[in-house]
Structures are given as C-alpha cells and as structure tokens.
C-alpha positions in Angstrom: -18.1 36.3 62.7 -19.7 33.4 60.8 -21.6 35.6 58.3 -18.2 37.5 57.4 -16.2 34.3 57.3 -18.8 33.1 54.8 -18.6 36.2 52.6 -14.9 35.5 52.5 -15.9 32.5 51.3 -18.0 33.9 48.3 -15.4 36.0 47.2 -13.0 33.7 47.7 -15.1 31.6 45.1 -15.9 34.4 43.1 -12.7 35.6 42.9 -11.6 32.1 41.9 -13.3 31.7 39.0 -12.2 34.7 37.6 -9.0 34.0 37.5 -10.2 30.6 36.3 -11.9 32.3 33.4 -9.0 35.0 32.9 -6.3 31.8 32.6 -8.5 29.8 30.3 -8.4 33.2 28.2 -4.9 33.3 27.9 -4.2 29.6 27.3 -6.2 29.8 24.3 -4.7 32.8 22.9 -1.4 31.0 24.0 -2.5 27.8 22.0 -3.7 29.0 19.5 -0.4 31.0 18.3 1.7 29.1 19.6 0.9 25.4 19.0 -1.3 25.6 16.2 0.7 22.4 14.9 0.2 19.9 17.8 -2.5 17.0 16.8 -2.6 13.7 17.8 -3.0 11.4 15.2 -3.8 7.5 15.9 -4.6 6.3 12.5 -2.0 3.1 11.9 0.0 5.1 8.6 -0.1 8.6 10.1 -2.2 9.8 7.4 -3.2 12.9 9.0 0.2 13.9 10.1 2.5 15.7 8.2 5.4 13.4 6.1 9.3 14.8 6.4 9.1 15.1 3.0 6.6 17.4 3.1 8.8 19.7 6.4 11.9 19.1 4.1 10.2 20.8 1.0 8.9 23.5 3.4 12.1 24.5 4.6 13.5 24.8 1.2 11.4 27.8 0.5 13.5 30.8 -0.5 10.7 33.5 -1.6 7.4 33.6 -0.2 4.4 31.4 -1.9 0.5 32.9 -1.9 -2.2 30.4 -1.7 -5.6 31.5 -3.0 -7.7 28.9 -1.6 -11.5 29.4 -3.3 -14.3 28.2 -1.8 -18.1 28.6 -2.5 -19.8 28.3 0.5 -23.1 27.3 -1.2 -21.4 24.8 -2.6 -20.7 22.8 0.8 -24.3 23.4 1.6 -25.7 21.8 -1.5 -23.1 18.7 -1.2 -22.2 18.4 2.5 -18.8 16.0 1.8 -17.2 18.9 0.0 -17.9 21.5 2.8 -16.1 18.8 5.1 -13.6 18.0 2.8 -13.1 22.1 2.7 -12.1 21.8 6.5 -9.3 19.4 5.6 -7.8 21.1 3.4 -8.1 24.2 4.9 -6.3 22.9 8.1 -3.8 21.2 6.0 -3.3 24.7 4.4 -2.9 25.9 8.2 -0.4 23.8 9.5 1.6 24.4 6.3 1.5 28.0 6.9 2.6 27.9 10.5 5.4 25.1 9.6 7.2 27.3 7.0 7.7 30.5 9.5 5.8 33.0 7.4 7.1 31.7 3.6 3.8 30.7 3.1 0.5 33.0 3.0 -3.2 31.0 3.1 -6.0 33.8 1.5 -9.3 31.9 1.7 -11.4 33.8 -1.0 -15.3 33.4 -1.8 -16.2 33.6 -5.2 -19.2 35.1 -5.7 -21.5 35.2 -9.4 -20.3 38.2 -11.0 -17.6 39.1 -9.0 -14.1 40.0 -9.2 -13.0 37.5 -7.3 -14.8 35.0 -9.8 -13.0 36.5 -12.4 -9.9 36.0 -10.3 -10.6 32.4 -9.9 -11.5 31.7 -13.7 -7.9 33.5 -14.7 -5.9 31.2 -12.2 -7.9 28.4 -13.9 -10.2 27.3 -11.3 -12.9 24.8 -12.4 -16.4 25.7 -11.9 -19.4 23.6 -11.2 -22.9 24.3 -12.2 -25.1 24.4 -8.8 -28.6 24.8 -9.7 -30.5 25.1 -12.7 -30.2 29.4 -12.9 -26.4 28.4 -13.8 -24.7 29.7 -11.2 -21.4 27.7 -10.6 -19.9 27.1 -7.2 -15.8 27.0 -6.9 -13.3 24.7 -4.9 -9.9 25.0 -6.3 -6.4 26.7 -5.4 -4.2 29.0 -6.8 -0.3 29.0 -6.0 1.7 31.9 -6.7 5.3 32.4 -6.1 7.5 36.3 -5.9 8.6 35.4 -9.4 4.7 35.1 -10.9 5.6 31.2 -11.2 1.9 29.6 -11.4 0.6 26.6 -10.1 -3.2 25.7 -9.6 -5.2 22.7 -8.4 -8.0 23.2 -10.9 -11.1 21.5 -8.7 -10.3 19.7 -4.7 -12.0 16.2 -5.5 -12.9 14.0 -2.4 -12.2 10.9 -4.0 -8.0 12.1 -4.0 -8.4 12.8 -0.3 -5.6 10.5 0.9 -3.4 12.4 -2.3 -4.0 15.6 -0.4 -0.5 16.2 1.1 0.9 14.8 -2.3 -0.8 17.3 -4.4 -0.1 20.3 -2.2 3.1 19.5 -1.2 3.8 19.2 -5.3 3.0 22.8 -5.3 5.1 24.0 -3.0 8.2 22.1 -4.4 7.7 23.3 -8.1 7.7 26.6 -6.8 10.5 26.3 -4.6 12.8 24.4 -6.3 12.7 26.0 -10.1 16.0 23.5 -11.1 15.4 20.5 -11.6 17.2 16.9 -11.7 18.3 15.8 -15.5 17.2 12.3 -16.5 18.2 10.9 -19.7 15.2 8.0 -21.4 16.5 5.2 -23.7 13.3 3.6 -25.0 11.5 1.6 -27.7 8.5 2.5 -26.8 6.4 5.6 -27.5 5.9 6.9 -24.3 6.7 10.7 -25.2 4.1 10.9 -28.1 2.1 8.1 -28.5 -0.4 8.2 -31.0 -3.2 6.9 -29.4 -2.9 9.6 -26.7 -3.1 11.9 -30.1 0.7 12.2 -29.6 0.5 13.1 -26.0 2.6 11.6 -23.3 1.8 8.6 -21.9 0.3 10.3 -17.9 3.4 8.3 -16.5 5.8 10.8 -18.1 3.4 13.6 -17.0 4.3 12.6 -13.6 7.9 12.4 -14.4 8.4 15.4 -15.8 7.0 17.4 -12.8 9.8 16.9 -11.1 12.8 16.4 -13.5 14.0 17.5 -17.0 13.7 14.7 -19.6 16.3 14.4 -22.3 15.4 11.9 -24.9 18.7 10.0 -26.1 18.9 8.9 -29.4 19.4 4.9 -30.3 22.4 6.5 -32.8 24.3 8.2 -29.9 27.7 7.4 -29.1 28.1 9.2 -25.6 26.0 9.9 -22.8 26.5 13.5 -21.2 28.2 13.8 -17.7 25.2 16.4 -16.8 22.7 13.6 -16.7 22.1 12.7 -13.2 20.1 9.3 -13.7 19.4 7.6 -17.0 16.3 5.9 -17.4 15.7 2.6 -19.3 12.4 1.5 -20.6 11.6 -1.4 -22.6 15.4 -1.1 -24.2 16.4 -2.6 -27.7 19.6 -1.2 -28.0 20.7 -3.1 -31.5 23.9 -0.7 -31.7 27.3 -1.5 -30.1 27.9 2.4 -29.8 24.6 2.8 -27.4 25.9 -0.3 -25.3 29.1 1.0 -25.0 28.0 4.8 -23.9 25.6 3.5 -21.5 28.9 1.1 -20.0 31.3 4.1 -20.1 28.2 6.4 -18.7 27.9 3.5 -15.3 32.0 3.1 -15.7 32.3 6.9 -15.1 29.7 6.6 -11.7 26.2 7.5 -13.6 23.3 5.5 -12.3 20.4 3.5 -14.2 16.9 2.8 -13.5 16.2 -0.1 -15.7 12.7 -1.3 -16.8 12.5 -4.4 -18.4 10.6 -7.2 -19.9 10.2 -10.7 -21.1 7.1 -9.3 -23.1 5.5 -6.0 -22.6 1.6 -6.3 -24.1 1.4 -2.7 -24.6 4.1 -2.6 -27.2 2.2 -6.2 -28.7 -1.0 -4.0 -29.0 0.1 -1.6 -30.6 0.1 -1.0 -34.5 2.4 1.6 -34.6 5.1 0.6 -32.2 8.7 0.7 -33.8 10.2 -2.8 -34.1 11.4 -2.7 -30.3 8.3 -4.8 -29.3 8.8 -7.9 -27.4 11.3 -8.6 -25.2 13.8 -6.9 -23.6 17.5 -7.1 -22.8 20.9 -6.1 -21.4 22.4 -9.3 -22.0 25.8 -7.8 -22.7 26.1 -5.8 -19.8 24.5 -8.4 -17.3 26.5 -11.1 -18.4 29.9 -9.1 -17.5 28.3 -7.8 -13.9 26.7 -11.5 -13.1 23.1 -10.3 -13.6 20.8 -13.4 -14.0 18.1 -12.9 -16.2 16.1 -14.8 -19.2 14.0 -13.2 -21.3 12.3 -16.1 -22.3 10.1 -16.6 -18.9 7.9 -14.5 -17.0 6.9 -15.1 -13.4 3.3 -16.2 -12.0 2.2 -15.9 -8.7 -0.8 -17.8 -7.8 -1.3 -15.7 -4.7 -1.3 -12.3 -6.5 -3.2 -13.2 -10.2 -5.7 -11.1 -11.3 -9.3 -12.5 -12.3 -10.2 -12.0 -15.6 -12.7 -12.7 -18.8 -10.7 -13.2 -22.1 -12.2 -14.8 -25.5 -10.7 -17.9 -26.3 -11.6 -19.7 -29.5 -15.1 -18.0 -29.5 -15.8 -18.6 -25.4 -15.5 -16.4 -22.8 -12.8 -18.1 -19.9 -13.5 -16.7 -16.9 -10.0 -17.3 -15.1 -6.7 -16.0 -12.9 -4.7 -14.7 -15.4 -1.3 -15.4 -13.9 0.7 -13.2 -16.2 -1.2 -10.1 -14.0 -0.6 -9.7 -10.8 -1.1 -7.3 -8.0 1.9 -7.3 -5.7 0.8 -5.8 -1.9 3.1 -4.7 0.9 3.7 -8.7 1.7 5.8 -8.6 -1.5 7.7 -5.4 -1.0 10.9 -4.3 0.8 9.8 -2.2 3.9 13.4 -1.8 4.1 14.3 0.1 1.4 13.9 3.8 1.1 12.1 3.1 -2.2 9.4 0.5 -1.5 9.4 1.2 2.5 5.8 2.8 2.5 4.4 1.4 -0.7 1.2 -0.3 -0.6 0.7 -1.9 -4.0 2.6 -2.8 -7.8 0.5 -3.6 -10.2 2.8 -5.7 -13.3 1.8 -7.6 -16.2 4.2 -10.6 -17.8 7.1 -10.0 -15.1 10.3 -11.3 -15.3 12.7 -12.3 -12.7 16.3 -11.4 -11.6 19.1 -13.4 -9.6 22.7 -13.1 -9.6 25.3 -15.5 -11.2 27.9 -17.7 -9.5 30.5 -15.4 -10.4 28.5 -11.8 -9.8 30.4 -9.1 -9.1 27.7 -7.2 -8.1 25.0 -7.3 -4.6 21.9 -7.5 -4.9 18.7 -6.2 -2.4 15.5 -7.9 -3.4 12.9 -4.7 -4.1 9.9 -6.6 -5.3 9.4 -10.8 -4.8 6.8 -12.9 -5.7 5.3 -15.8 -3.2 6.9 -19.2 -3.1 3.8 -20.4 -4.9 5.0 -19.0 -8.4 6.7 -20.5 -11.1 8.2 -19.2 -14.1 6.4 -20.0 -17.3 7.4 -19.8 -21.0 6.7 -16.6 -22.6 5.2 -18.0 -25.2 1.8 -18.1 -23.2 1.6 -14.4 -23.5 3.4 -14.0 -27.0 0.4 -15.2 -28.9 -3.2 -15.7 -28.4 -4.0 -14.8 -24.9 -5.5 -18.0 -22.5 -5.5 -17.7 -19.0 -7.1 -21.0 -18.6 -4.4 -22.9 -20.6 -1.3 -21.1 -18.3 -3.3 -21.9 -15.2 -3.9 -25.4 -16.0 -0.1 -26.1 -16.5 0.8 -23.8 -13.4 3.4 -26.1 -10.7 4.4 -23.9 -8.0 8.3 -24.2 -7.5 8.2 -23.7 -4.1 10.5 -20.7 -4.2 10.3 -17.2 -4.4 11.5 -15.2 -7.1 12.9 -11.1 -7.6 11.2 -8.6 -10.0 12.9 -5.7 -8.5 15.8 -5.3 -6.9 18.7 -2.4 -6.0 22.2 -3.9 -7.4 25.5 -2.2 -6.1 28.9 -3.2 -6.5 32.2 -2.5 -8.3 32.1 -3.2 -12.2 34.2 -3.8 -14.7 33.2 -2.8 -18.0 31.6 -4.8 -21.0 33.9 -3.2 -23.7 37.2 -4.5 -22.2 39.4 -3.5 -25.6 37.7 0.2 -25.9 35.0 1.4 -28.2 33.9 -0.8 -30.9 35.0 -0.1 -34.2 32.9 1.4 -36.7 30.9 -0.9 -39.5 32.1 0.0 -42.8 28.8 1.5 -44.2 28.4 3.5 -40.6 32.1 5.0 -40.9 31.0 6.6 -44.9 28.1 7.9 -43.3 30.2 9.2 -40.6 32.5 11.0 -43.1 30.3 14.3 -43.4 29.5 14.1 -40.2 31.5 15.8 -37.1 33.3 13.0 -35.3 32.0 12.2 -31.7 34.8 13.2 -28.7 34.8 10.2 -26.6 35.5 10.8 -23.1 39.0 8.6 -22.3 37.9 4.7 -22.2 37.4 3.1 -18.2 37.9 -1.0 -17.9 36.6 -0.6 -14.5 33.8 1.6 -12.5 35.2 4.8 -10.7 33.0 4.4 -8.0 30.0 1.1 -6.7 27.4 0.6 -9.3 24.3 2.1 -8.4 21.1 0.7 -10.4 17.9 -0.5 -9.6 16.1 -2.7 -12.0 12.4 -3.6 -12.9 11.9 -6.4 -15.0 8.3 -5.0 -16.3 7.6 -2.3 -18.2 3.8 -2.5 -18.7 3.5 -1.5 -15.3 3.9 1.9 -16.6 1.2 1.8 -19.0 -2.0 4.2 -17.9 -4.4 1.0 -17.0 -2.1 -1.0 -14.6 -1.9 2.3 -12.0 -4.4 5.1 -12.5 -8.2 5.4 -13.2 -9.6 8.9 -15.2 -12.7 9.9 -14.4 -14.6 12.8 -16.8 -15.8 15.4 -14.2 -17.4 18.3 -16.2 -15.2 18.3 -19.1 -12.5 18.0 -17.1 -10.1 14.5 -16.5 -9.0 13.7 -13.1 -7.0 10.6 -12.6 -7.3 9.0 -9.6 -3.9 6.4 -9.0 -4.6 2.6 -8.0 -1.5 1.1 -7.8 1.9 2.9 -6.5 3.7 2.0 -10.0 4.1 5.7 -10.5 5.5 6.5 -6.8 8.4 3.6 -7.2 9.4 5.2 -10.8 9.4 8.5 -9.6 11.0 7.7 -5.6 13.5 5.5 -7.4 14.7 8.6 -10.1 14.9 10.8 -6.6 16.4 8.5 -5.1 19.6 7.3 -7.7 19.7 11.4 -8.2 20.2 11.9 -4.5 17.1 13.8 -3.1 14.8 11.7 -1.2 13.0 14.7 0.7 9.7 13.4 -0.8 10.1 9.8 -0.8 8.2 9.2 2.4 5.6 11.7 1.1 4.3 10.6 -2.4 4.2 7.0 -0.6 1.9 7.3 1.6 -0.9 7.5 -1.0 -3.0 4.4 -1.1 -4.7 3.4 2.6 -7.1 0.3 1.1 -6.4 -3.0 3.2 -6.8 -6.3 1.3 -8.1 -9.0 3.6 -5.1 -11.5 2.7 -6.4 -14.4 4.5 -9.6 -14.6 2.9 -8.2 -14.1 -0.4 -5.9 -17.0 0.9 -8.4 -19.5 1.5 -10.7 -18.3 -1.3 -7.5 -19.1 -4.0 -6.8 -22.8 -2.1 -10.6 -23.5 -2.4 -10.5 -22.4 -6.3 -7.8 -24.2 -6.3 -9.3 -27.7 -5.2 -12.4 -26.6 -7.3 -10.4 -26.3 -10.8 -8.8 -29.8 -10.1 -12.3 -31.3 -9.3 -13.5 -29.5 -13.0 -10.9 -30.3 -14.8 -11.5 -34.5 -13.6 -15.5 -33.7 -15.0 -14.2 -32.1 -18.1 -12.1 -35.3 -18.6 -14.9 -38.1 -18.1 -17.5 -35.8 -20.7 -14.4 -36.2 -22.8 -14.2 -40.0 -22.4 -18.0 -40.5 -22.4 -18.1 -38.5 -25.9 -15.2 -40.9 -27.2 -17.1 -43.8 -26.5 -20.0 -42.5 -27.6 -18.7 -42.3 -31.1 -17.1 -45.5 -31.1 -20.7 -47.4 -30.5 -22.5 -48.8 -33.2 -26.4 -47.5 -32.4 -29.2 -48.7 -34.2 -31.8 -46.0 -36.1 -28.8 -43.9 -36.4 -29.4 -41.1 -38.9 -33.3 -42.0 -39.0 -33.6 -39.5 -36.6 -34.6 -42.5 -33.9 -31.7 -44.0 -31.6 -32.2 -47.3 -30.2 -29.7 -48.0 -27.0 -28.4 -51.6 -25.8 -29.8 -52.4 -22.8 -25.4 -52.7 -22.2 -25.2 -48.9 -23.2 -28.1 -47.9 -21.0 -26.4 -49.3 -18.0 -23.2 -47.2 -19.3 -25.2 -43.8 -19.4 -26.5 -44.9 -16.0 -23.2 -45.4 -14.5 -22.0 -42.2 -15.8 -25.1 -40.1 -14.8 -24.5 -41.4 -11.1 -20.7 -40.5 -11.4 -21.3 -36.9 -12.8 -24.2 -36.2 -10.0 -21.0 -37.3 -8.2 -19.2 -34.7 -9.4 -21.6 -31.9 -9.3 -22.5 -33.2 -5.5 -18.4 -32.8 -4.4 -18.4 -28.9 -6.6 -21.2 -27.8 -4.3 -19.8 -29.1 -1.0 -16.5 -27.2 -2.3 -18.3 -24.4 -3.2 -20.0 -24.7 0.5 -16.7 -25.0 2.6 -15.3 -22.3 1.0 -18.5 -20.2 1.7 -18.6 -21.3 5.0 -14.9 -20.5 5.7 -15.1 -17.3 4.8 -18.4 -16.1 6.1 -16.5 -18.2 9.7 -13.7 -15.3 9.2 -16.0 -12.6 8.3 -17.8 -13.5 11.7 -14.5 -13.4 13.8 -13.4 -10.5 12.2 -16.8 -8.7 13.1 -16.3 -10.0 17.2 -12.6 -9.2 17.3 -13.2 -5.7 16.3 -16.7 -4.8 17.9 -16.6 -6.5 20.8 -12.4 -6.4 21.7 -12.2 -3.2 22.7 -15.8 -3.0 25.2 -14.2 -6.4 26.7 -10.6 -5.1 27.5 -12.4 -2.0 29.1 -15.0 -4.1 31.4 -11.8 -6.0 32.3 -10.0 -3.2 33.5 -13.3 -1.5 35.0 -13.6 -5.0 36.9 -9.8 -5.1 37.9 -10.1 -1.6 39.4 -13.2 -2.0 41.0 -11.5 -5.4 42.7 -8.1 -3.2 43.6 -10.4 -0.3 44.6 -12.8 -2.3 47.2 -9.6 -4.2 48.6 -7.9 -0.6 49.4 -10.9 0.1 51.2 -10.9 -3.3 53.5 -7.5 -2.2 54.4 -8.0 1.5 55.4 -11.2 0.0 57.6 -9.8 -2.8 59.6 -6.0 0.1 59.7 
C-alpha cells in the first residue's frame, strides 16, 4: 500500500511537470504573438517607448510600406556598439510592425560581397563601410518602399543619433504615408533657400522644413497672399512695401496664421557679404502697434544664467568671457505647458529680443520661451559693431525681472489698414500699367476669427551652428542636432497648420542633463571673481598714472633712481596686489571646494540611496516578521 501510494506520487510529479512544461510552451507562443508590444520602460522621458506621434502616423497608413533593413553581421563583430545598436533598431522595427496591423513589412537582409543583395543595397543607396584591408565593406542602412515605388532610405544607422531613432523612422513612415503635404508661405531677407556659401544650397534648417511641408517663396513685390497657404512663415522680415504689409494684415484678417522670427540683430545676416540690404534688425512695427505687441528693436536680452563662454579678439587680445548676447535656454526656461515647447530640452539663440504686451493690447499672450530674472536688456549696439563680450559683461545690472522671447499671441484683431489698401506710388502705378492688375480679395477692418501667431524674436537660432553639428563619415555628412531650435520651427508650422500627430515625437530628441546647480554656483563665484579683477585692473591703472606723473632721476640713461618716498609707494602697492592675488585664489578655492562638496553628495545620493532604502525595508520586515512570530508562539 505504501510503495503504490508513493508511485502515485511520482507520477503525480511527473505528470506535473509536464503539464508545467506543456503550459510554459504555450504561454510563449501566446506571448510571443500576441503581446509582442508590452515593455516596461523606467527611464524618466520614456525614451524607449513608443511617442503618440509615432501610433498616430502608424495608423494613417493607407498602402503597405516594405522595410529592407541591411545588416552585415561581420560588421557587429568587428565593432561590437553597432551589432547592439542593430538590436535596437531591429526591435524598434518589430514593434512598428506589430503596431500598424500588417501595413508594415520588416525584411532583415544580409548583404554579402558580390551578392545580389549587395547590389540591392547600393541601388536603394545604402552606405558602405570598408571593414578590413581586402576592401570588403560591411552595410547597416534601411530601405523604405511604399505600393506606389515612393523611396525613402536611411543611408548608414549611426550610434551617435541613437536617441533620433524613432524621429528618423517615424519620418519614414509619414513621407510615405502622407504624400500631401501642408503649404507654408516664407517672407524673408535672408538667403536661407540658396545661400551662397552653402554653394546655393539651402540652409539644413529648410531641409528639415521642407520634409514635411511645401514651401512657397513670396515675393517682397506681392500684393496678396493666397487663401491655399496654411501658415506663413516670417524670417528676419524687412518688409519696406505698404502692399506686403497690407497682404500679410488682410492674410491674418481673413484667419491665416503666422510664425514670426525676429530680431534686434541677426549676426548671420552681419557676416555675410552677400546678404541683400535686409540685414540688421527686424520689424513689424505697423502691425504690432495696432494689436498692442511690445517690442524694441533696439535691445537684445542677456541672461547671466544662460551665456555662453567664449574666446573673441578684441583689439589684438584674446577675451576669454560669457558672451551674454549667446545663450542656451534649458527646460527651466521653456513652457511645459504648451504643446510646442512641452518636451523640449534646449534653444540655443544669439542677440534675442523680447516681447510684452501694451496697455491697450488687444491681443493675449502665453509666454513660450523666458529668460531668468537675472537678465537685462542691453543696447544693440554691443553686437552691431565690433564684438566684446568683456565690455557687455562688465556693464551687465540684472533687472530683477524676467523677460519673453517667445510667446503664442491669440486674440481678435483689428486690422492695420483701417481705410483699405494703400494707394499706389506714382512711379509703382506706370510700372503697373503693362502689368495685369492684382484682384484683391474684399478689404476686412477686423479679423474673421482669434489671431493665431507665435512669435520668436531671434532668427540666428536657425543658422546651422546654433543647433546641429556635421560630422564627415566616409564621404558622407551626417548632422547630428544639439539644440531643439529645429523641433520648435517645425512643431510650431504643425502646430498653427493643425496636425500635431508628431509634436510629442520629434521632441523627445535630446536626453543630456545639465547640472543646473553647479553651473549656479560656478557663475555666482565668477561672478564675485570678475568684481575682485576688475578692482586689480583699476589699482595697476592708478599705480601706472602715478607712475608717469613722478619725476625719477637717471631717467632715459637707462638707470632709474627711486625716492626712498616712492619705494615705500611700490611697497605699499606690492603688499595690496599680493592682497589681491591672495583673495582670487581663496575665490578660486571656495568655488572649487563647492563644487567638488556637490559633486561628493551627488556621488552618495545616488550610489548609496537606493542600498539604504532597501536595508531599511529588509530591517522593517525582518522587525514585523520576528514580531508575527512572538505572537503565533505565546497564541
């Protein structure tokens, strides 16, 4: 009886974990088709999980898109971070397959030397990369194809655009996908269409742009705006002609909406030769004045928390120095609120001016972009001439306020033109003569619907070195973005044209955390430091002074006698500069010491925080546990 109730046992058991092994089986079949897409992802931005941008532009597939993902395995064997970064992208490629029901197919295709498949890979434009000395080249690139035979193709997968991944793909599937694109019309006095220094290329700002909308230029001559431009875009605008003011009034009167860059001096225009007289500043004085917009373009903004170290040669010196005009504005200064700056990490500007409303505005007003309250608006005549950080730094008094760089403004308006279209100049009407006469639409004093306009008031924050870094990777340029200037040009067209499915995407790019506190106390202790300088640079001043006012004997005879009375001066002084030079290095010390003090906190909080709280809770159970244990004895 005992030996058979023990082989009931064993098969009991065996039978057991049979069915264990049979059920763990079928849950990963289960799993594995049916919640491919479940992660768990505890990184603070989410960067591993996929945006609703990117779901949104999923869904909108039509027609089915092929990926032709090519890989060289050899290649992830000779440089290990590119057969890892192979898994990411691959994954990504997964969930983005299982997310878009079957609209998407993922072929993962090995290239080999000589094959057809490398042939393949070098018609879709795939870049290739020498991996040993026999020249054979290794491949890690994409293909995107749509039913149509629409092209798209990532060219090389570089490592150092890892946190652009979803961006990049995610561009792919929505240029495919959505073949009609959004119509922006440019105003602009600056050549960022054909610039010949790019060789008459466009500036890599535009590049971006015109990925994702159609750009009509808009002549300075032009008398009307069309109704089938969505948003018009403003950069750097000298409008000189009444007739351009008054189409870009009736194009906001009839409900159009404006993304307006401006500036109280952009330096790209300064430096270059060719630019076309609409250097300088810019303006829409006429237009602000009428909707209460506050804004000089006489004075540009510094922010003493956000300048930008520099070295700049000033009167045959090099100044080492913050250059206050350039600033890098982090997610302190930006509206988390707002659909367009809500995941932006950083602005890079340059000479930025500010914007407020008037007493009488009839027009509100949602701060984008705002400096610290330890700014102050300077002349802009600082950065109209010879550049010298040290001379705007030296007269820098913070106003104690903070100021607005960008902002959303919304609003009814009435219009700037309140007697109708200006009249023609005399010599504009004879040249108008052979010309066919313009059809205005019928003339609006007031806005249909609320104004809807976001303005920047900087435009060099476009220009190629404020936001993106190009690298020469075997012949081929990649640019690498450093700044989000790109992502608030390009979320605020989508958003004034009324798509914001990739808003949330194309701002997630940059993951770099500043340490703000110890860039805090490392600008107060400069701070005290300059002060203490400048009071040494003022006594060698008024030593030299005296020094040329006394009367030494031997003078010229290459021999210089001193008075026992200008000894004892030279003495007083040495022991006041070794002063000096004694309170620099204990500045110099403190400000060490503070921050290697919050380097040292920084190291225990986050090494030792999380073993702590654990022993804690270990000790707190163990306590809870042996007290459960006193009461089931003495029960």
């Amino acid at each position: 009886m005992q030996a058979l109730e023990n082989m009931d046992r064993k098969k009991l058991t065996i039978a057991g974990l049979v069915v264990a092994a049979i059920f763990l089986f079928f849950v990963n079949i289960w799993s594995s088709l049916e919640i491919q897409s479940a992660q768990l992802d505890l990184t603070e931005n989410k960067l591993y999980t996929l945006s609703e941008g990117t779901k949104e532009v999923i869904k909108t597939i039509d027609e089915p898109i092929t990926f032709r993902l090519y890989y060289s395995p050899t290649f992830g064997e000779i440089s290990p971070p590119h057969g890892n970064y192979f898994k990411r992208v691959r994954e990504l490629l997964e969930h983005f397959q299982v997310i878009s029901g079957g609209k998407i197919n993922l072929k993962v295709i090995n290239p080999v030397s000589f094959s057809v498949e490398e042939d393949e890979a070098v018609k879709f434009g795939i870049q290739g990369v020498p991996l040993d000395q026999s020249g054979e080249l290794g491949y890690f690139g994409m293909a995107a194809v749509n039913s149509t035979d629409d092209r798209k193709n990532i060219a090389f997968f570089n490592p150092q655009r890892e946190q652009f991944l979803e961006y990049d793909l995610t561009r792919l599937v929505f240029e495919l996908a959505q073949p009609k694109k959004k119509k922006i019309g440019l105003i602009t006095s600056l050549l960022i269409e054909a610039d010949p220094m790019l060789q008459y290329k466009p500036w890599p700002i535009m590049q971006q742009v015109t990925q994702f909308f159609e750009v009509k230029s808009i002549d300075s001559a032009a008398k009307k705006i069309d109704d089938d431009i969505d948003v018009l875009l403003m950069v750097h605008p000298k409008i000189l002609e009444d007739d351009l003011m008054y189409a870009v009034d009736q194009f906001v009167m009839r409900g159009g909406r404006l993304l307006v860059f401006l500036d109280p001096q952009n330096e790209t225009a300064r430096m270059t030769p060719q630019a076309p007289p609409g250097a300088g500043s810019s303006e829409l004085k006429k237009l602000f004045d009428v909707w209460g917009i506050d804004y000089n373009e006489d004075k540009f903004v510094g922010d003493r928390t956000r300048a930008i170290r520099v070295q700049a040669p000033v009167n045959g010196r090099d100044v080492i120095a913050d250059y206050l005009s350039w600033g890098i504005y982090d997610k302190r200064a930006l509206n988390d609120d707002d659909v367009v700056t809500g995941q932006l990490t950083a602005i890079s500007l340059a000479s930025a001016g500010t914007l407020a409303l008037k007493k009488d505005a009839s027009v509100k007003m949602i701060p984008l972009l705002q400096t610290s309250k330890i700014s102050q608006r300077i002349d802009a005549k600082f950065v109209r001439g010879q550049i010298n950080p040290e001379a705007i730094l030296k007269q820098f008094k913070s106003e104690n306020k903070s100021f607005t760089i960008a902002a959303r403004f919304s609003g009814k308006v009435k219009s700037a033109f309140p007697d109708g279209p200006p009249k023609p100049k005399k010599d504009a009407k004879k040249k108008d003569d052979d010309k066919k006469p313009v059809k205005l639409p019928p003339h609006l004093g007031e806005s249909k619907s609320d104004l809807n306009m976001i303005v920047m008031a900087d435009s060099d924050l476009l220009t190629s070195r404020f936001w993106v870094q190009q690298q020469d990777f075997f012949g081929q340029k990649i640019s690498t973005p450093v700044s989000n200037n790109a992502d608030f040009l390009v979320n605020s067209l989508e958003n004034l044209g009324g798509s914001q499915a990739l808003i949330s995407l194309r701002s997630r790019g940059l993951s770099v955390k500043p340490f703000h506190t110890i860039q805090d106390i490392k600008n107060l202790a400069e701070d005290k430091y300059r002060k203490t300088e400048q009071q040494l640079s003022s006594k060698l001043k008024e030593l030299q002074g005296k020094l040329q006012g006394l009367n030494v004997e031997g003078k010229g005879k290459g021999k210089i006698i001193l008075t026992s009375t200008q000894q004892k001066a030279f003495k007083q002084f040495r022991g006041e500069m070794l002063t000096v030079r004694k309170q620099l290095r204990d500045v110099q010390l403190a400000l060490r010491k503070d921050i290697e003090q919050l380097d040292t906190q920084l190291k225990i909080l986050n090494i030792w925080t999380m073993p702590i709280i654990i022993a804690i809770v270990a000790l707190v159970l163990a306590v809870l546990r042996r007290r459960r244990y006193k009461q089931q004895a003495h029960d």
